[in-house]
C-alpha positions in Angstrom: -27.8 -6.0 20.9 -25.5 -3.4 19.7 -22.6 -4.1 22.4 -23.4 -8.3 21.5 -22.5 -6.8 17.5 -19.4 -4.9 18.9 -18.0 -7.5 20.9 -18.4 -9.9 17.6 -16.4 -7.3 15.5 -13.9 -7.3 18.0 -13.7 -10.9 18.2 -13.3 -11.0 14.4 -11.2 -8.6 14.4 -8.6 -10.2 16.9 -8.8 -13.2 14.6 -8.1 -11.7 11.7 -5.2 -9.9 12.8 -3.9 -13.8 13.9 -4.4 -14.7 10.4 -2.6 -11.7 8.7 0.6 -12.9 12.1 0.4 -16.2 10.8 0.5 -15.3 6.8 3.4 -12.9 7.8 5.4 -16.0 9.1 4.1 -18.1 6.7 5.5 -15.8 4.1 8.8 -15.4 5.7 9.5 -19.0 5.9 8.2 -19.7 2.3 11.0 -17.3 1.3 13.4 -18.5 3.5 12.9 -22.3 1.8 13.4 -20.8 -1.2 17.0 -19.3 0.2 17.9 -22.2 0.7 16.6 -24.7 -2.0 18.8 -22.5 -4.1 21.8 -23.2 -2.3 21.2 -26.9 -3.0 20.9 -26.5 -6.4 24.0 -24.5 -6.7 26.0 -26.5 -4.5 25.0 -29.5 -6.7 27.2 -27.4 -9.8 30.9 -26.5 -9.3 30.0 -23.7 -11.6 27.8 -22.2 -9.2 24.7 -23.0 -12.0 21.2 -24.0 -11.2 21.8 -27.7 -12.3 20.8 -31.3 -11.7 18.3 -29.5 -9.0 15.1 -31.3 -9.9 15.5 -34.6 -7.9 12.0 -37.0 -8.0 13.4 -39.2 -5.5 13.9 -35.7 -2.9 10.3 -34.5 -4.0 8.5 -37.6 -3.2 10.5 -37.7 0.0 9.1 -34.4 1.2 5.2 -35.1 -0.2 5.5 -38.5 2.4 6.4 -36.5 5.0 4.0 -33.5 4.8 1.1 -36.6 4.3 3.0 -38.0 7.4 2.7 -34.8 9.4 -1.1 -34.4 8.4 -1.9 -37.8 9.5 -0.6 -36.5 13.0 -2.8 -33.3 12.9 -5.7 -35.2 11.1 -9.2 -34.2 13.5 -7.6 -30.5 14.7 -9.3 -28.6 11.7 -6.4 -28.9 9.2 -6.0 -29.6 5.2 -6.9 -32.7 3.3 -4.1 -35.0 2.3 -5.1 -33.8 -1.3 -4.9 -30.1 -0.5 -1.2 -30.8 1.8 0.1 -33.2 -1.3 -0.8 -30.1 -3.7 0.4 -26.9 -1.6 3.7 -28.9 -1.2 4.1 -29.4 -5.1 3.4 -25.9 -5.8 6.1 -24.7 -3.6 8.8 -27.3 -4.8 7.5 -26.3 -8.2 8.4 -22.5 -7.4 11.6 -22.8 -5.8 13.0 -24.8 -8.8 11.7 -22.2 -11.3 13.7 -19.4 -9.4 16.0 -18.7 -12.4 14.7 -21.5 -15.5 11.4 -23.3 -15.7 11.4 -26.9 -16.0 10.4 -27.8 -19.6 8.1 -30.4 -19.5 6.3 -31.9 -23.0 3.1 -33.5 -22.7 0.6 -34.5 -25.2 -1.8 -31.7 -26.2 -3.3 -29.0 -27.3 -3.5 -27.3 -24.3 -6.6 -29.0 -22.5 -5.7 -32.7 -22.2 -5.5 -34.9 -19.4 -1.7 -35.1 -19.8 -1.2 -31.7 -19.3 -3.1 -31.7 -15.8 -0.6 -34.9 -15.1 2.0 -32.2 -15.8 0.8 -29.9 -13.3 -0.4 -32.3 -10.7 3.3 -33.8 -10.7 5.4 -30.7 -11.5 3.4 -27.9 -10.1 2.3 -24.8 -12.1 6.0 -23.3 -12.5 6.8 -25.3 -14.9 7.0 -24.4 -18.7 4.4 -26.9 -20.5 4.9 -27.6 -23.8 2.0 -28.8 -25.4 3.1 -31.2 -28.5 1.2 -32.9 -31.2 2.0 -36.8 -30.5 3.5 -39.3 -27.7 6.4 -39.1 -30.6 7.3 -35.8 -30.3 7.3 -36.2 -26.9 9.8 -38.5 -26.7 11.9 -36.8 -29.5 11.9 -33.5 -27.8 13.4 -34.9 -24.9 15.8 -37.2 -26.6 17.2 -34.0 -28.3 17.4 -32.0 -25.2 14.7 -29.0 -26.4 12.6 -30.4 -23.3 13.7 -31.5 -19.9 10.8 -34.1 -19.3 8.0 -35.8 -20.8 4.5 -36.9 -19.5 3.1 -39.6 -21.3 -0.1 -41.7 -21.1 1.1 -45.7 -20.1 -2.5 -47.4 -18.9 -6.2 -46.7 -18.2 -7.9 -48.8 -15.2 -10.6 -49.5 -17.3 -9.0 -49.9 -21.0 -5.4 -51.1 -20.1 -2.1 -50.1 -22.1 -1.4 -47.4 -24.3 0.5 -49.4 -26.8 1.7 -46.2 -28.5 3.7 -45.2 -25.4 5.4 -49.1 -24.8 6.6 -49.5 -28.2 8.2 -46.3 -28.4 10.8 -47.1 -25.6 11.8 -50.0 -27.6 14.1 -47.7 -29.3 14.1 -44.9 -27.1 17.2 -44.1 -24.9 15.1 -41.8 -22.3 14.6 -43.3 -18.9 11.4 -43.3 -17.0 12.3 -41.0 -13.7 8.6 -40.7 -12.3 4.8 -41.5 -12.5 1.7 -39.9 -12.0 -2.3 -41.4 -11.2 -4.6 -39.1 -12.3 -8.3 -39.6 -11.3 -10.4 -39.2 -14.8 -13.4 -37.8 -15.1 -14.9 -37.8 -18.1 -17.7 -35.0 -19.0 -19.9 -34.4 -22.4 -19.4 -30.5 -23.3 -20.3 -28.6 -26.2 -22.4 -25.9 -28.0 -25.8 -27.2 -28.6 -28.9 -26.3 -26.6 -29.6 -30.3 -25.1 -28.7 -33.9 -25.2 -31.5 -34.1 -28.2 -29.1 -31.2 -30.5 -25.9 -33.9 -30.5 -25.5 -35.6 -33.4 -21.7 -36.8 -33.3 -19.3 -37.4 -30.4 -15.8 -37.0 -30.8 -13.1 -37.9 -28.2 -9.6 -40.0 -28.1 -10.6 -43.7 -28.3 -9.3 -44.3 -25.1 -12.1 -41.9 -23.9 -15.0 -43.2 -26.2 -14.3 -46.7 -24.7 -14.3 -45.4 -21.1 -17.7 -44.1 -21.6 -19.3 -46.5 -23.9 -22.3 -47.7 -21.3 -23.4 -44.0 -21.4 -23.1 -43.3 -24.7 -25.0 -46.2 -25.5 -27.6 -45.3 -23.1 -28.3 -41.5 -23.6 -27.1 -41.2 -27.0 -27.5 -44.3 -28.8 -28.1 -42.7 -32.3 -25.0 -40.3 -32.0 -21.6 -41.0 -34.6 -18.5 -42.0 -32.2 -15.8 -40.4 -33.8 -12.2 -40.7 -32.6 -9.5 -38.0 -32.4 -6.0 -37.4 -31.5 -6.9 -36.0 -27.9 -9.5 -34.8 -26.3 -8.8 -31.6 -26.5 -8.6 -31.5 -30.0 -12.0 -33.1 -29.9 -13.3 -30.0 -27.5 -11.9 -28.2 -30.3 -13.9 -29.6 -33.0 -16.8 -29.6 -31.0 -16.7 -25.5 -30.6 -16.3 -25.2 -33.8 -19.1 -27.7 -35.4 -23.1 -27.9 -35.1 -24.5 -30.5 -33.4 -20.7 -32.0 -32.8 -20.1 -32.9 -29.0 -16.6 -33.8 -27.0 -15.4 -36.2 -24.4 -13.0 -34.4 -22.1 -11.9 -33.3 -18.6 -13.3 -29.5 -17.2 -10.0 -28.0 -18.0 -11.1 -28.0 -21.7 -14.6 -26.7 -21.3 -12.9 -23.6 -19.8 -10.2 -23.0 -22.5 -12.6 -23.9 -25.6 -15.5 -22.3 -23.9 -17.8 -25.2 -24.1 -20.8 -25.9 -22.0 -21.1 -29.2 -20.1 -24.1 -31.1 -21.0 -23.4 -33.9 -18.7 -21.1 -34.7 -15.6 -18.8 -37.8 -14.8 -20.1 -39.8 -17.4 -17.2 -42.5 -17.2 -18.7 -46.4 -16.9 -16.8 -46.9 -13.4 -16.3 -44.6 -10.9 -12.7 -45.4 -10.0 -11.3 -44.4 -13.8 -8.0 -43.9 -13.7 -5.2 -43.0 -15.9 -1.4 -43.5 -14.7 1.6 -41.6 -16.9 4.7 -41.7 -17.5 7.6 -39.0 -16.8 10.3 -39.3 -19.0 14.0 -38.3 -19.3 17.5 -38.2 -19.7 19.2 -40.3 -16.5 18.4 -42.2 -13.6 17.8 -41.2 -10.2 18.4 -42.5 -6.6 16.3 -44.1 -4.1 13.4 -42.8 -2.6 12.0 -45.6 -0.3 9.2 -46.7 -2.2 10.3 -47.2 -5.8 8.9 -49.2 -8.8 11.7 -50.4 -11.6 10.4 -50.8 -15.2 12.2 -53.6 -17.1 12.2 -54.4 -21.0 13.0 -58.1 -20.9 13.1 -60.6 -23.9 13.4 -64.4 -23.9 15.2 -64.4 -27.5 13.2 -66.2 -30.3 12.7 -69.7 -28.4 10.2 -72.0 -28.2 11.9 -74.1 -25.4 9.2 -75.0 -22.6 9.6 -72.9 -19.6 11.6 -69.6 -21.3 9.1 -67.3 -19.8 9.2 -69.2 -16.3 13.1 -68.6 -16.1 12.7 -65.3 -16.7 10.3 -64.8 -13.9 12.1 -67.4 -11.4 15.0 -64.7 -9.8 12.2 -62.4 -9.1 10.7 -65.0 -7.2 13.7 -66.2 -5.8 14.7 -62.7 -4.4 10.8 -61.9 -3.3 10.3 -58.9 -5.5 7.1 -58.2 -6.7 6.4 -58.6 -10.4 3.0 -56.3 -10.3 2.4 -55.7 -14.2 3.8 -57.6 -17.2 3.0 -56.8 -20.8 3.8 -58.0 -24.2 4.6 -56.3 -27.5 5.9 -57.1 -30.5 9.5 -56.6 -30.5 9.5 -55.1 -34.2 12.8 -56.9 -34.9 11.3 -59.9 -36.6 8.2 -62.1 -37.1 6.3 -63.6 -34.1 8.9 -62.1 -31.9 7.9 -60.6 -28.5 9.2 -58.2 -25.6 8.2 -58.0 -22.1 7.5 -55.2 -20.2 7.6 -55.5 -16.7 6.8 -53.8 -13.3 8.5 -54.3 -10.3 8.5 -53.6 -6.7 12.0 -51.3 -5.0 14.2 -49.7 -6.9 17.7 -51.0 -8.7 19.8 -50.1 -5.3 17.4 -52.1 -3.4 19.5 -55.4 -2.3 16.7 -58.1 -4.0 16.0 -56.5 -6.9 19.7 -56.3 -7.8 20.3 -59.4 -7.1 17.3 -60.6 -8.6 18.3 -58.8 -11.9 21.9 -60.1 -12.0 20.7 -63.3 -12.4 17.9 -62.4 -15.0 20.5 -60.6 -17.1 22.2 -63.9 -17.2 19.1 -65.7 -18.8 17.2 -63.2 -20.8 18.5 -61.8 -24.8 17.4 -58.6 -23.8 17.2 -57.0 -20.5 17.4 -53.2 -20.0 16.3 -51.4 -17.1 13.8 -48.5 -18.2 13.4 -46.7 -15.2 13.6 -46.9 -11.5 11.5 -44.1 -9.7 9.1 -43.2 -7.0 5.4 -44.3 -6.5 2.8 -42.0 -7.3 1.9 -40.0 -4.2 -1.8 -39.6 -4.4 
């Protein structure tokens, strides 16, 4: 027995010394990447400054091909797709922060489901401001006091965030990336059971996502709506009998207690943002293009139909459309639109030369990678 225990310590042993030969190489390399992702980012600067070196189209370029790679390994022992796609941020995210941060707004406080977005698409090296409103989100980056924005744009289960298209009716910031975040949606707060809550408070967004539950185990309880959720975690630390709607992140930072678990009506709730800047990007392979597209004020037969013809024409995708009052005058509308490929892509420019020529408006908003994961 005791040479069986020996010969198991040894064993161990031996692979533990593997491991601390393998982190040793691992460690190098991590290190040598880092070498040289700084040489890109000064060779990109005839200054010899660390500019223009966050590139979305580049980044969603290398998650593919790590995802790629662990497709190839998949059934030897190795990492989810989740776990590759978020090892692979974090190291982008630390190479670029070798000399600045990235500062990247998002809608707080500190807690929200925006600012998980931030970290899921820019890794944890980032600075993350945490701002008061989608407004000051945008206006932070207009004037140049953040480098990006991550903003709310649609729910799975409640649609739009009308707040977030109407502001880029007279925003100049381009949308350079987006992120799908899985939302789970949990009841936290101070009191001792379900039976202590007398209010709910959450974004509306939130309140609507879980409105089977609440009208199942809490029927009696007052629905009232906040900023963000985390404001509402906030409220509910401070108040008796007061419960939030939020993601786990703002249990931990309001120290709340989480009375119930995934309480969202369907199980595939999702929430897809917005990053926002100041230019455009290149190409990564598999883009979407944003378009803010108006027909003039018409009532001809057909004006939406022409609009939508070159698209057709040109076999690009139209995959979301969405209208909003244009502000500029009574009755007036704007179309947002989704499309498939990016501006460089051979149909879609073509397809957009010849909207241009029959739409009053039409301004690209963005042209940028899928969501990877």
């Amino acid at each position: 027995m005791a040479a069986k225990r020996k010969g198991g310590k040894e064993k161990l042993g031996g692979l533990r010394g593997r491991i601390d030969r393998v982190d040793r190489e691992l460690h190098a390399l991590l290190n040598e990447r880092a070498r040289l992702a700084r040489e890109v980012g000064i060779s990109k600067s005839k200054a010899g400054d660390l500019v223009d070196f966050y590139r979305p189209e580049r980044e969603a370029e290398v998650l593919r091909l790590a995802l790629e790679r662990n497709a190839e390994l998949r059934g030897k022992g190795g990492l989810r797709d989740e776990e590759i796609a978020r090892l692979f941020r974090e190291i982008m995210s630390a190479c670029l922060a070798q000399e600045e941060p990235l500062k990247v707004g998002f809608l707080g406080p500190e807690g929200t489901f925006s600012q998980t977005a931030v970290h899921k698409h820019f890794g944890h090296s980032v600075r993350a401001l945490s701002l008061a409103s989608i407004d000051e989100v945008f206006h932070e980056v207009e004037a140049g006091r953040a480098d990006f924005g991550v903003v709310p744009i649609e729910n799975s289960t409640e649609g739009s965030v009308n707040h977030t298209l109407d502001r880029f009716l007279n925003s100049p910031l381009h949308i350079c990336g987006e992120v799908e975040l899985r939302i789970h949606q949990n009841l936290m707060g101070n009191v001792g059971s379900l039976r202590d809550v007398k209010r709910v408070c959450s974004h509306p967004q939130s309140l609507a996502q879980c409105r089977q539950w609440l009208n199942a185990n809490l029927p009696d309880a007052e629905r009232i709506p906040e900023s963000s959720n985390a404001e509402a975690a906030r409220r509910a630390r401070d108040e008796r009998g007061t419960a939030a709607i939020a993601g786990v992140t703002a249990a931990e930072v309001y120290g709340l207690k989480i009375l119930a678990n995934e309480i969202e009506d369907r199980p595939d709730n999702s929430t897809r943002f917005l990053v926002v800047g100041r230019r455009n990007f290149g190409p990564s392979g598999n883009d979407r293009t944003t378009l803010l597209v108006s027909t003039g004020h018409t009532e001809s037969p057909g004006a939406l139909y022409r609009l939508l013809e070159p698209l057709a024409q040109n076999k690009v995708s139209l995959t979301r459309i969405e209208s909003r009052p244009s502000q500029r005058r009574k009755w007036d509308y704007v179309f947002f639109m989704d499309l498939e490929g990016h501006i460089e892509d051979p149909p879609v420019a073509r397809a957009l030369a010849k909207l241009k020529t029959r739409a009053s408006l039409c301004r690209v908003l963005g042209s940028y990678p899928k969501a990877v994961l």
